[in-house]
C-alpha positions as CSV (number, residue, x, y, z in Angstrom):
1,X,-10.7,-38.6,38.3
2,X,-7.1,-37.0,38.7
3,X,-6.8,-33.6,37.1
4,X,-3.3,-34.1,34.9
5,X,-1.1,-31.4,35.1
6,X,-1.6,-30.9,31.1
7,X,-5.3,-30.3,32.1
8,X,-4.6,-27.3,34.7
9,X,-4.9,-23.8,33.4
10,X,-2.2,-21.8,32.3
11,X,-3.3,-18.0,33.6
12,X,0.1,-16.4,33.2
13,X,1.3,-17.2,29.9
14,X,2.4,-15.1,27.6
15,X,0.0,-13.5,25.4
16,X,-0.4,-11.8,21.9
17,X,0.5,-8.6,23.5
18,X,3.5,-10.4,25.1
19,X,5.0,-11.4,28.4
20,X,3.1,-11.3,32.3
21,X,4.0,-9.2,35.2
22,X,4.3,-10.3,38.9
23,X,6.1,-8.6,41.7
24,X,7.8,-10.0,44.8
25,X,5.8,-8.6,47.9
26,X,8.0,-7.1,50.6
27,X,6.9,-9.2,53.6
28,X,10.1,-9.7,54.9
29,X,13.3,-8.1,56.2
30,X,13.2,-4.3,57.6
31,X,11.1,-2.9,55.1
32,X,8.3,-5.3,55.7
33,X,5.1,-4.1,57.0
34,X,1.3,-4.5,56.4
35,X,1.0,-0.6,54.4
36,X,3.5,-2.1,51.8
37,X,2.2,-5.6,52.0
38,X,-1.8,-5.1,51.1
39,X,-1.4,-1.4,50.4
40,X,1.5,-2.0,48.1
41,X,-0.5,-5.2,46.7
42,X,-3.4,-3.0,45.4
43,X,-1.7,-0.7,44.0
44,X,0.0,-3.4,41.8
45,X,-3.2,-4.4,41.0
46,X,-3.9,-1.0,39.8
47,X,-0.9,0.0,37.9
48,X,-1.6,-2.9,36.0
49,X,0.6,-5.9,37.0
50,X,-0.7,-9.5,36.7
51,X,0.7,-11.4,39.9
52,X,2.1,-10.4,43.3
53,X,4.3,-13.5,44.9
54,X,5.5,-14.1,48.3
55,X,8.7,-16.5,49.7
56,X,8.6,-19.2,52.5
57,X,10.3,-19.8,55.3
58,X,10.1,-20.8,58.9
59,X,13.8,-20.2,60.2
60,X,14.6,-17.5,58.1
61,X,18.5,-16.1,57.6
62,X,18.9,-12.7,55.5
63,X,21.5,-12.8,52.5
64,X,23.7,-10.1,53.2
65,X,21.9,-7.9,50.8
66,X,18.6,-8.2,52.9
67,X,20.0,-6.7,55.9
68,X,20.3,-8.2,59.5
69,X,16.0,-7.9,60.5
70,X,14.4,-11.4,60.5
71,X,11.3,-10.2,59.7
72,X,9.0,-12.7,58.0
73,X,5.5,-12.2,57.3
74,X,4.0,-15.9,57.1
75,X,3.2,-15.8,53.2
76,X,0.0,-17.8,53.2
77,X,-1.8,-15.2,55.5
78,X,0.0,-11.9,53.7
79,X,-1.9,-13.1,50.3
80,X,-5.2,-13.7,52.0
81,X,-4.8,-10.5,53.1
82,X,-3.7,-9.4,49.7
83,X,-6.9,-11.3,48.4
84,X,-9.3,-9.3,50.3
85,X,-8.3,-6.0,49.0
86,X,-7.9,-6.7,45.2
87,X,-10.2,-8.3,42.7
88,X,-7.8,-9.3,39.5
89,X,-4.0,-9.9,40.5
90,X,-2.9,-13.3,41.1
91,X,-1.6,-14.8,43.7
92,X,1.3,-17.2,44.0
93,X,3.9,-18.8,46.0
94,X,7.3,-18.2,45.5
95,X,8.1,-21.1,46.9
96,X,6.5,-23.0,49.1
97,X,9.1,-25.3,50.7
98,X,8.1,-28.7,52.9
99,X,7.0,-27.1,56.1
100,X,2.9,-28.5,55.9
101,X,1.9,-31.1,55.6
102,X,0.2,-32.1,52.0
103,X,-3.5,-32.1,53.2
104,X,-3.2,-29.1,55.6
105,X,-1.2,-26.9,52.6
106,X,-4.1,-28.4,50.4
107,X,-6.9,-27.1,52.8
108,X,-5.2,-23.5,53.1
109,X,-4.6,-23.2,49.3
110,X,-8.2,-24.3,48.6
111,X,-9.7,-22.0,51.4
112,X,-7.6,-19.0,49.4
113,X,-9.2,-19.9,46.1
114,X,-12.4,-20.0,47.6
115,X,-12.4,-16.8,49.5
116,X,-10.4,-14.9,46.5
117,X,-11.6,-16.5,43.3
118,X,-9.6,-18.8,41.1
119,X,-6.2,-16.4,41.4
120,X,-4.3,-19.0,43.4
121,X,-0.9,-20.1,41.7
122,X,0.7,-23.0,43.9
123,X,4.7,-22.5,43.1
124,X,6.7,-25.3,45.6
125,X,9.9,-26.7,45.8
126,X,12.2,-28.8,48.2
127,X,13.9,-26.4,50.3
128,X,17.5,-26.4,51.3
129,X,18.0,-25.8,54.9
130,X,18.7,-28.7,57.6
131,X,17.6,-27.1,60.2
132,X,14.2,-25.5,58.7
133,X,12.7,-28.6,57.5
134,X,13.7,-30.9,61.0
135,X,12.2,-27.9,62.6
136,X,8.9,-28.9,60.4
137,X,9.4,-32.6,60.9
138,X,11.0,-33.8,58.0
139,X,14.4,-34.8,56.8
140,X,16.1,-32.7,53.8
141,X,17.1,-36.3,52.6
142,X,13.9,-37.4,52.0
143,X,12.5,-33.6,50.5
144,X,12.5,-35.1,46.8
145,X,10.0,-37.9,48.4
146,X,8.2,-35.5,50.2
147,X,7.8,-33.1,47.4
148,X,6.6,-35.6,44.9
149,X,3.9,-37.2,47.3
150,X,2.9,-33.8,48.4
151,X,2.3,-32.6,44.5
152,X,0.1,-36.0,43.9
153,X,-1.4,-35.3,47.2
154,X,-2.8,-32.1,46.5
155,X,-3.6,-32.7,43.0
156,X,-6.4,-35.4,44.4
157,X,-8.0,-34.0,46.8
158,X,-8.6,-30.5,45.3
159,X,-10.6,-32.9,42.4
160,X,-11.9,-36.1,44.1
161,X,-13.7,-37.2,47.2
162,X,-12.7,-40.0,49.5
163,X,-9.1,-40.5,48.3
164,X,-7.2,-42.9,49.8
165,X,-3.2,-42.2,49.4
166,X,-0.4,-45.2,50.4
167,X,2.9,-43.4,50.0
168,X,6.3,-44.2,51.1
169,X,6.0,-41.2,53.0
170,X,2.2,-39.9,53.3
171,X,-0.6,-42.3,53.6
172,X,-4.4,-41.5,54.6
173,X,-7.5,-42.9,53.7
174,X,-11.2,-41.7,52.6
175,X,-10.1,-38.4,53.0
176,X,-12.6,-35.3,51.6
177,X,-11.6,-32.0,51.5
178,X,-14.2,-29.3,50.7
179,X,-15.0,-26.8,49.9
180,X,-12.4,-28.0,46.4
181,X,-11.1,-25.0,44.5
182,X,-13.6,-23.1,41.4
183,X,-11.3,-24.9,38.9
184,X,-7.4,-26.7,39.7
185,X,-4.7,-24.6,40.9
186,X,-1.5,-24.6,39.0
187,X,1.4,-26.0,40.4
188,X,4.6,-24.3,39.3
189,X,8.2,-25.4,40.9
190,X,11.7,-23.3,42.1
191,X,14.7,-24.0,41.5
192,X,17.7,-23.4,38.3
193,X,19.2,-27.0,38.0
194,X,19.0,-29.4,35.2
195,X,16.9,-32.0,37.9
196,X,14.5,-29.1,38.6
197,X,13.5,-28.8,35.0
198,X,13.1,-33.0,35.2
199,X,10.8,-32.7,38.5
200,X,8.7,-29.3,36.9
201,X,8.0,-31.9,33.7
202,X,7.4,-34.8,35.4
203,X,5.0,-33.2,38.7
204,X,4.3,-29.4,37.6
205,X,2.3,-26.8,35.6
206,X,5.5,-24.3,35.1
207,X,9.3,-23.9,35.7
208,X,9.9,-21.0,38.0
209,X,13.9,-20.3,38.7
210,X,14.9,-17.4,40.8
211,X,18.2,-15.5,39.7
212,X,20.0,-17.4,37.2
213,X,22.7,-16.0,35.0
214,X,21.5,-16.4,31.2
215,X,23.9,-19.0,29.9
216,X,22.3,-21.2,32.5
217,X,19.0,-20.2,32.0
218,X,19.8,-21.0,27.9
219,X,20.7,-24.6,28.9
220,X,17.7,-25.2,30.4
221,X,15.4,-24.2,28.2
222,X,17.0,-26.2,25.9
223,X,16.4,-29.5,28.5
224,X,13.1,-28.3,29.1
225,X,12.1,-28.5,25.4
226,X,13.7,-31.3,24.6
227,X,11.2,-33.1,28.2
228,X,8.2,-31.0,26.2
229,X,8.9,-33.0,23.0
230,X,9.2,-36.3,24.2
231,X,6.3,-36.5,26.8
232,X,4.0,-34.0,24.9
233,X,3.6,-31.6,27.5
234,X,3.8,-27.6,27.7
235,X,5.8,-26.0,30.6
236,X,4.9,-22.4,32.0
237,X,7.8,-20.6,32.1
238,X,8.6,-17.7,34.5
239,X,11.7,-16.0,36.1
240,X,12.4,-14.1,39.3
241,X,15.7,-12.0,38.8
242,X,16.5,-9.3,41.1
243,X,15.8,-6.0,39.7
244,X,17.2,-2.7,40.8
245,X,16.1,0.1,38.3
246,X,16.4,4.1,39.2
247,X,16.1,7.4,37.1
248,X,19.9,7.4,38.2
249,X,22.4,4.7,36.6
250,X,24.8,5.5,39.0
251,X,21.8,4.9,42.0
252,X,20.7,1.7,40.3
253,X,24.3,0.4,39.8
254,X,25.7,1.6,43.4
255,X,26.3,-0.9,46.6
256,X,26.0,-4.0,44.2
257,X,28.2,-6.8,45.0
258,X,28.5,-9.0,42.0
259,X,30.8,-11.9,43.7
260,X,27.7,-12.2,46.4
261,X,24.7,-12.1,44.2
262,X,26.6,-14.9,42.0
263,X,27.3,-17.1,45.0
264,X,23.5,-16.4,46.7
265,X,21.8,-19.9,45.6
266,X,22.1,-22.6,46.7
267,X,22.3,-24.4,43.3
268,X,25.0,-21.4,42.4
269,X,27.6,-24.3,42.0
270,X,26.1,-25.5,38.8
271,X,25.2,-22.3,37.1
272,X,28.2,-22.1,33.8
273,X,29.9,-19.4,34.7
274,X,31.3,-16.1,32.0
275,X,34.7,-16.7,31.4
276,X,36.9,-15.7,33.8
277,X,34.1,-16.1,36.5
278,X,31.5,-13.3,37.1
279,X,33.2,-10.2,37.3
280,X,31.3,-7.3,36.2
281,X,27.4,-6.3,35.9
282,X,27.4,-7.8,32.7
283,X,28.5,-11.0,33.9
284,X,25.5,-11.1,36.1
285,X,22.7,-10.8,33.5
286,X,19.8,-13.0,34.5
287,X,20.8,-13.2,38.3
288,X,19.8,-9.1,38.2
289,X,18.2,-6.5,36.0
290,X,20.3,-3.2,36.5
291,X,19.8,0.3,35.4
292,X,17.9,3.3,34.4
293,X,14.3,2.3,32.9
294,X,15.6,2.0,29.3
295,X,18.1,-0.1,30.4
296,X,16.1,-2.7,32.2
297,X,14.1,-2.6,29.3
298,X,16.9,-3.5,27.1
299,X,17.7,-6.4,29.7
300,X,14.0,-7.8,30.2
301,X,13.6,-8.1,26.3
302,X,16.7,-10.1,26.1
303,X,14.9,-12.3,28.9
304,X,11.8,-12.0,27.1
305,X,13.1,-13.3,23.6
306,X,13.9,-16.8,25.5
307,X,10.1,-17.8,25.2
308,X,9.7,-16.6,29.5
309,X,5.7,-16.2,30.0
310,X,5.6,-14.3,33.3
311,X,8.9,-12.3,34.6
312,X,8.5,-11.1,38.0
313,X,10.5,-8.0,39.5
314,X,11.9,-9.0,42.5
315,X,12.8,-5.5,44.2
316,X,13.9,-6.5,47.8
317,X,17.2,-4.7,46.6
318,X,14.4,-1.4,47.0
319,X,12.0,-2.4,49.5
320,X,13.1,0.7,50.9
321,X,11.3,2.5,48.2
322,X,9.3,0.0,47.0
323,X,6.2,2.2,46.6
324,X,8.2,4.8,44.3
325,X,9.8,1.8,42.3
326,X,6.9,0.1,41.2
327,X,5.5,3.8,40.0
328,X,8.7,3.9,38.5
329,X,8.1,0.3,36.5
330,X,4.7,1.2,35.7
331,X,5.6,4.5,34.0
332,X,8.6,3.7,32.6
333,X,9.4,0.0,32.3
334,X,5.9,-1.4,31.1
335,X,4.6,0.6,29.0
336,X,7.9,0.1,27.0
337,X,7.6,-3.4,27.3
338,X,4.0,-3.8,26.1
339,X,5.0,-1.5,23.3
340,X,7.0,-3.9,22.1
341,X,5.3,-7.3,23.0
342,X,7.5,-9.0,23.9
């Protein structure tokens, strides 16, 4: 029988003590390497963060605020490696775009959840660039087609035997994959439009936008429970801002450039924009977390209030010092947060 995404556990929701805590890994750019990776991972682990989550891409182009080094750790090997150093901390995808195909990503994310226990959180999405997907095979006009078999795909075969699968896109028959994961893997999707709040309810486990300023991140919430209400369902809900936080305001505030950061996604275009545009740090809440420790405290309850489950700092702005920041989080952001349980 198919497991129904209703039926797929929910590891990082909030709790009575309040929100989750995940961390982008630093496998890519100039500051990537395998001491911050798995070194950096355990220590997460120990300082007491839920998740660690890693990015995908096969023809990856830094934004300008990643530098010029096209370093990119393939993200499916950095969290086995990640797997076989910690014991607790989850491990998710951040997201996987159309690059494998549905039965090869299901073997790998099974194999992970066997070796590493049932820590595996599956985020996907549809990707954006031309070039990287016909590099993989596939045709960016066809990625909602793709994504949607590929989420049905996997679904099956991590919970049946012999499945047999006639899509417009994917077909196969009496196909077993084993060894299956110890229970299903959630399937979260990326994105910050209105149509990837319809695809999360419709395929997925959880909504999981990147940087999105928080008058667009208010009106889709309100989409998403309106979808909740009328099929029944309950939506995971996370967020990846960028966080820059320092013992220094000035420090944590210095080198950013807002007109950038609100032009760096793709789906930038539909966010609803401050009046007058986005001008100032303010103007940017949601797309970034800025400050000293109170302050990103300050910012991550506002976030928090919105019913989020599972926030996840995205330091790439700090990879630099990415062992320092997350002492700095640990000591100074979290314990704050938990305080207040939000």
């Amino acid at each position: 029988m198919t497991v129904a995404p209703s039926e797929t556990p929910r590891p990082l929701d909030r709790t009575a003590e309040g929100m989750t805590y995940g961390v982008l890994v630093p496998h890519f750019g100039e500051h990537a390497s395998r001491e911050r990776i798995i070194g950096g991972s355990k220590r997460a682990e120990e300082l007491g963060f839920d998740a660690v989550w890693v990015r995908d891409h096969l023809l990856w182009k830094p934004h300008g605020m990643e530098g010029t080094d096209r370093t990119f750790i393939e993200p499916l090997a950095s969290l086995n490696s990640i797997g076989a150093v910690t014991s607790r901390i989850f491990l998710g995808t951040a997201v996987l775009i159309p690059l494998r195909w549905p039965l090869k990503l299901a073997q790998d994310l099974a194999a992970m959840s066997y070796l590493h226990g049932p820590r595996v959180i599956a985020g996907l999405g549809m990707g954006s660039n031309h070039a990287e997907l016909a590099a993989a095979g596939f045709n960016r006009e066809q990625r909602k087609l793709i994504f949607t078999e590929m989420a049905q795909i996997v679904r099956r075969v991590w919970t049946e035997d012999d499945v047999t699968f006639d899509g417009e896109f994917f077909q196969f028959e009496n196909v077993t994959l084993t060894p299956k994961p110890e229970q299903p893997i959630p399937i979260w999707y990326g994105g910050t439009t209105r149509a990837s709040v319809r695809t999360t309810v419709a395929n997925c486990d959880a909504w999981m936008p990147g940087r999105i300023p928080l008058a667009t991140l208010d009106d889709r919430l309100e989409l998403l429970a309106e979808l909740e209400a009328e099929t029944g369902r309950r939506i995971t809900r996370s967020i990846i801002p960028l966080v820059k936080v320092d013992t220094d305001r000035n420090r944590a505030r210095a080198d950013l450039d807002i007109a950038a950061l609100a032009g760096s996604s793709e789906a930038s275009k539909t966010w609803i924009q401050p009046e007058g545009g986005f001008q100032t740090i303010e103007d940017i809440r949601g797309i970034a977390v800025v400050g000293e420790p109170d302050e990103v405290v300050e910012q991550i309850v506002e976030i928090a209030e919105r019913g989020i489950d599972h926030f996840v700092f995205d330091l790439r702005m700090q990879f630099d010092r990415y062992e320092a920041t997350l002492e700095l989080i640990a000591e100074r952001v979290l314990p704050s947060l938990k305080a207040a349980r939000v």
